[in-house]
C-alpha positions as CSV (number, residue, x, y, z in Angstrom):
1,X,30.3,-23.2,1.1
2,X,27.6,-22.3,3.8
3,X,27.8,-25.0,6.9
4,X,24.0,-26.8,7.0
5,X,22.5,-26.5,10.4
6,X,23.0,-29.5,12.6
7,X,20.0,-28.9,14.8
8,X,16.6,-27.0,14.8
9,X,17.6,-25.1,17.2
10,X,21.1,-24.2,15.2
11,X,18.5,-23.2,12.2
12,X,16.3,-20.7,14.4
13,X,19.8,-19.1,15.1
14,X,21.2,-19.3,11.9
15,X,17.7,-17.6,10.5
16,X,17.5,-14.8,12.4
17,X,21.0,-13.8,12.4
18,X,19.7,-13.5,8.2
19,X,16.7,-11.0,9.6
20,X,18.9,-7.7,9.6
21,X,20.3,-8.7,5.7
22,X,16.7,-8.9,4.8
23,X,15.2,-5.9,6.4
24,X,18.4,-4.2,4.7
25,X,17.3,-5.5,1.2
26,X,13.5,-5.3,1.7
27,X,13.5,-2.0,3.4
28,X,14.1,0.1,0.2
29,X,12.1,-1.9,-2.2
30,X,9.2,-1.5,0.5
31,X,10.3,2.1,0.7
32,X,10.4,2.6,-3.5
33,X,6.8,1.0,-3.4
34,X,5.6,3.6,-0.8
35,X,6.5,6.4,-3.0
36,X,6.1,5.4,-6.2
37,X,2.3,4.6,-5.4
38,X,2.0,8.1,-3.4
39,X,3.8,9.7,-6.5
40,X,1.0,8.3,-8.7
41,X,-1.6,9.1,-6.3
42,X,-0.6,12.6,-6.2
43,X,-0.3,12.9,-9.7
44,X,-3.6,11.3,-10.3
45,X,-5.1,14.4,-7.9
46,X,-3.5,17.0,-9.9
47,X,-5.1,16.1,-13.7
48,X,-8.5,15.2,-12.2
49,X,-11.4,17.7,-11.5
50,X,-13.1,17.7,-8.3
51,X,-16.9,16.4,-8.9
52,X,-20.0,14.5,-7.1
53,X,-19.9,10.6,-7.9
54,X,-22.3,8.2,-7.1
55,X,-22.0,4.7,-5.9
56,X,-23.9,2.3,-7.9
57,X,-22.8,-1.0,-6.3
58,X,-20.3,-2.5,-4.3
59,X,-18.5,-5.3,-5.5
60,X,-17.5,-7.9,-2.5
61,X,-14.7,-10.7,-2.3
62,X,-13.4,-12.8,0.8
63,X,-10.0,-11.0,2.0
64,X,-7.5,-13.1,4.1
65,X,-9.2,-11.5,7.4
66,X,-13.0,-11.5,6.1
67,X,-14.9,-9.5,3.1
68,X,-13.1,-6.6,1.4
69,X,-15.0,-4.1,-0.7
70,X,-14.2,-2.2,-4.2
71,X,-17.4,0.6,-4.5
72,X,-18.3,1.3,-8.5
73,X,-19.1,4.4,-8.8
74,X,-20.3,6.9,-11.5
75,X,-20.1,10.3,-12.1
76,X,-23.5,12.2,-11.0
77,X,-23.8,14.9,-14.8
78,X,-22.4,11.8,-16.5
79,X,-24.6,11.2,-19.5
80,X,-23.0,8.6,-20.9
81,X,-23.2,7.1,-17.8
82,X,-19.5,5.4,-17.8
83,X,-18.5,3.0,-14.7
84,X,-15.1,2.7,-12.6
85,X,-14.8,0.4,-9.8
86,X,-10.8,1.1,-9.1
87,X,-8.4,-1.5,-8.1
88,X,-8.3,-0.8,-4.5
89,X,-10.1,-2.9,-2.1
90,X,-10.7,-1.6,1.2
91,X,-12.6,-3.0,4.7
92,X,-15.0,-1.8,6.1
93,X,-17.4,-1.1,3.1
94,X,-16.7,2.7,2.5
95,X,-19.7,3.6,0.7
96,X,-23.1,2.5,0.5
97,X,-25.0,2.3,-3.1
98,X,-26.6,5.3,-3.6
99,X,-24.3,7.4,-2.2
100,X,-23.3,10.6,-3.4
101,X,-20.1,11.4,-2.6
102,X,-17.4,14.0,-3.4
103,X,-14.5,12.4,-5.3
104,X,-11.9,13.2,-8.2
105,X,-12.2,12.2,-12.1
106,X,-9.6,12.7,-14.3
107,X,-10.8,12.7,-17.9
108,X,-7.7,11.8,-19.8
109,X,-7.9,8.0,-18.1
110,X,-11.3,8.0,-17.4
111,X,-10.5,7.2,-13.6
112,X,-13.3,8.1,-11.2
113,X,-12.4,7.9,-7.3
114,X,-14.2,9.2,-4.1
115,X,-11.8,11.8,-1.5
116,X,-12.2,8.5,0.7
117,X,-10.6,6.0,-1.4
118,X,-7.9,8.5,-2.3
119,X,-7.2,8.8,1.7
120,X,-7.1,4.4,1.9
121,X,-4.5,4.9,-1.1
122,X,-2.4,7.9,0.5
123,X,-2.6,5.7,3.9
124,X,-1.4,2.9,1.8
125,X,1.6,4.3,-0.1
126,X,2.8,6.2,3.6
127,X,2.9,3.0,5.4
128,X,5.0,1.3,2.6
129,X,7.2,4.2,2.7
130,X,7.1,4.3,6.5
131,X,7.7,0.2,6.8
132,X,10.3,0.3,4.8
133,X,12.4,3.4,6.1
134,X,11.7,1.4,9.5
135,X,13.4,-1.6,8.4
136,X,16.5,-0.3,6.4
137,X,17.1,1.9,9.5
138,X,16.5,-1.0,12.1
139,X,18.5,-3.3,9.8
140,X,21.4,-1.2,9.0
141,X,21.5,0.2,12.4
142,X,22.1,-3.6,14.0
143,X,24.6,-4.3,11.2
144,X,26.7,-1.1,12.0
145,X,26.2,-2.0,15.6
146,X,27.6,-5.3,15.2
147,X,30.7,-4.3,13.1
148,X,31.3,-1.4,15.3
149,X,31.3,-4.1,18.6
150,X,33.3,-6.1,17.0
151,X,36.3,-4.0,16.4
152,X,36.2,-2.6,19.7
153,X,36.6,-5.9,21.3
């Protein structure tokens, strides 16, 4: 059985000496996010079509760190005059409403993005991948590290 801290200072110590199993765990689920989302992203940019979108409103919601924005935008020959506001909120506002912008729609889903929004979604997925290469590296790295000290001494 695990020995229960006797003092706060004996807890800091005993939680960070967890930190490199953690970033060993969390590393390649971070990492799996990453690409998974830049899989999708990329995939999304090979069945859509290149066309001119408009921006008919922003929608607007408090973030933890102030207002975050989600544009809803339109596609310019659209005649039937379909909406798609995405799932990815973004600050500072990207778009103004009115906007015409060049952006992606894919027909089969009926997802309408601007090139912007697909760059804040690529930026997204490499900086999960990124983070969590970083911390399975850093983690694994001190783990080794330790083991291999230990051996020597």
């Amino acid at each position: 059985m695990f020995r229960l801290p006797t003092s706060f200072s004996d807890f800091i110590i005993r939680s960070l000496k967890t930190l490199p199993y953690l970033a060993v765990a969390m590393g390649p689920l971070f990492a799996v996010i990453g690409i998974w989302y830049g899989i999708s992203t990329n995939n999304f940019i090979s069945s859509s079509y290149e066309a001119s979108i408009i921006v008919v409103h922003i929608d607007q919601k408090d973030g933890e760190n102030g207002q975050v924005y989600r544009p809803v935008f339109v596609l310019a020959d659209d005649k039937g005059r379909v909406e798609y506001s995405g799932n990815l909120w973004v600050s500072p506002k990207p778009h103004s409403v009115g906007d015409v912008v060049r952006g992606r729609h894919a027909p089969s889903s009926g997802v309408t993005t601007s090139d912007h929004m697909l760059r804040s979604a690529q930026s997204l997925s490499s900086t999960f991948r990124n983070m969590g290469l970083i911390l399975f590296a850093l983690g694994f790295g001190y783990l080794w590290w330790k083991r291999r000290s230990a051996k020597t001494i």
